[in-house]
C-alpha positions as CSV (number, residue, x, y, z in Angstrom):
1,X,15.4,100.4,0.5
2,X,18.4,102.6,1.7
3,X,20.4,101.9,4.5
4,X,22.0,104.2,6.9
5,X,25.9,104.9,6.2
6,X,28.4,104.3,8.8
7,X,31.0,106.1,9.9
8,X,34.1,106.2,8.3
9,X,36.6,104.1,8.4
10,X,40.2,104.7,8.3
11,X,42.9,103.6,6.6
12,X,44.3,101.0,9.3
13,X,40.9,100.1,10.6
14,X,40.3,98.6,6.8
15,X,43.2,97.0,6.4
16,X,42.8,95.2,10.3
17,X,39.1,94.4,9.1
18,X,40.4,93.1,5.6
19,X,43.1,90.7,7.6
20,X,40.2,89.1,9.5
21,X,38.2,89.0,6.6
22,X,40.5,87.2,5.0
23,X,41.3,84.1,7.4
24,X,39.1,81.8,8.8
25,X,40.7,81.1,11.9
26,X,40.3,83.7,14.5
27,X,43.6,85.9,14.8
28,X,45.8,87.6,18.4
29,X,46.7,91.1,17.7
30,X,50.3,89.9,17.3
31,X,49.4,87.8,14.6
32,X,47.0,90.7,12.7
33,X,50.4,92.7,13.1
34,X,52.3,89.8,11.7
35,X,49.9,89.4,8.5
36,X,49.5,93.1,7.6
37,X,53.0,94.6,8.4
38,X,51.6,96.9,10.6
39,X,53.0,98.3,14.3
40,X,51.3,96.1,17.5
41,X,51.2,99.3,18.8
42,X,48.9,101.0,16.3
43,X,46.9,97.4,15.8
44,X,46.1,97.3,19.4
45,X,44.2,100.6,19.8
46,X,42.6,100.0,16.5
47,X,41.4,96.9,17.7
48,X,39.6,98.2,20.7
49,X,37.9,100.9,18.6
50,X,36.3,98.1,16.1
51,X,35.9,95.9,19.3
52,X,33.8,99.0,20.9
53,X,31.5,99.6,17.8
54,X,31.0,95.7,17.2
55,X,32.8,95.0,13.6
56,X,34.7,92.6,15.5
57,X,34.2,90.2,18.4
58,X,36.4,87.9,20.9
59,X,36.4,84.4,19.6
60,X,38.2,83.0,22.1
61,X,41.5,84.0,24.8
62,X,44.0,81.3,25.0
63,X,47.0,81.1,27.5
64,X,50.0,82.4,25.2
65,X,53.4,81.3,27.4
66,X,52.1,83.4,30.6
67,X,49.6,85.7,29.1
68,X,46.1,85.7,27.9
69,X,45.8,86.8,24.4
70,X,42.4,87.5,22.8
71,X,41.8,86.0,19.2
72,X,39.5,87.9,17.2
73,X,37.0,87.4,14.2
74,X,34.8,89.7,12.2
75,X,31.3,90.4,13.6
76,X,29.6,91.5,10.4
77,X,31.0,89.8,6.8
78,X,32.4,91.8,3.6
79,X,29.4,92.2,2.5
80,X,27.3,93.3,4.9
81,X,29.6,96.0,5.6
82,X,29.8,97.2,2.3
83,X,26.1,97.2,1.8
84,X,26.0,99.7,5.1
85,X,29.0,101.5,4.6
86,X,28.4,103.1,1.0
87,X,24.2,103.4,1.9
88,X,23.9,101.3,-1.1
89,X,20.1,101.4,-2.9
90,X,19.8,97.8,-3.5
91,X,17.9,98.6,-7.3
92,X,21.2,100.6,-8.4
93,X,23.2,98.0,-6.8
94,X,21.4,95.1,-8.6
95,X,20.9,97.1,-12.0
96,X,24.2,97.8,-11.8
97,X,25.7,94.2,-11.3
98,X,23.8,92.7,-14.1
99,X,24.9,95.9,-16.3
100,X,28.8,94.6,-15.7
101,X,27.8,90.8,-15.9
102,X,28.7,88.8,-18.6
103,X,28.1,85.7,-17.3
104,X,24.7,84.3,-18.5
105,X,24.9,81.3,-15.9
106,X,24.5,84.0,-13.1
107,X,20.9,84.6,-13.8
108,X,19.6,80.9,-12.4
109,X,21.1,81.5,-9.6
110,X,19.4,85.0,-8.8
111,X,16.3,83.6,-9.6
112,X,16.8,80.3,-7.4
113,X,18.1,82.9,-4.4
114,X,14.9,84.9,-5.2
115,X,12.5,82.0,-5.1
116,X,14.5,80.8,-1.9
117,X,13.6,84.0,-0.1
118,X,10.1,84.5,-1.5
119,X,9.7,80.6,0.3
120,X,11.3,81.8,3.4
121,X,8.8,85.0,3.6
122,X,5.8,82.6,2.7
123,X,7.0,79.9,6.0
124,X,7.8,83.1,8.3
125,X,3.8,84.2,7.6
């Protein structure tokens, strides 16, 4: 099962997506700009372009002083994203995690995640 690959992303668009990734609370451009060191001015317009193809959404607009700021949140998660963005083949992707795991603890919990979904599938019929 291949996915389709998304566009690409540039370098500021990633690092805006990595700040809201990274905090739970939903975030005002001012403090995206505050977090990753980058310009308001080139935050803004890099907002609106994630806010017009859905990686992020409006959480919220609160009364700042005497203007309404917009707080914003991620609308798909880290992973997600990654699955899409690099058209990852889930069989490569798996083979290739338990290639570089050396953790023998992580195999229950495949399995249990597994027998989870192959319940889920078997309610859903």
């Amino acid at each position: 099962m291949t996915m389709k690959k998304m566009r690409q992303f540039n370098k500021r668009e990633s690092e805006i997506l990595q700040v809201l990734w990274e905090h739970e609370d939903a975030l005002s451009a001012n403090e995206i700009a505050e977090i990753s060191g980058i310009s308001k001015n080139t935050v803004l317009p890099v907002l609106k372009k994630l806010l017009n193809d859905n990686y992020i959404k409006v959480d919220e607009v609160v009364l700042t002083g005497k203007t309404l700021t917009r707080k914003y949140l991620p609308a798909i998660d880290k992973e997600e994203f990654v699955l899409k963005h690099y058209n990852l083949n889930i069989d490569n992707l798996l083979n290739h995690f338990l290639a570089e795991e050396d953790d023998p603890d992580v195999i229950p919990t495949i399995e249990k995640l597994l027998k989870d979904k192959k319940r889920q599938f078997k309610e859903d019929e």
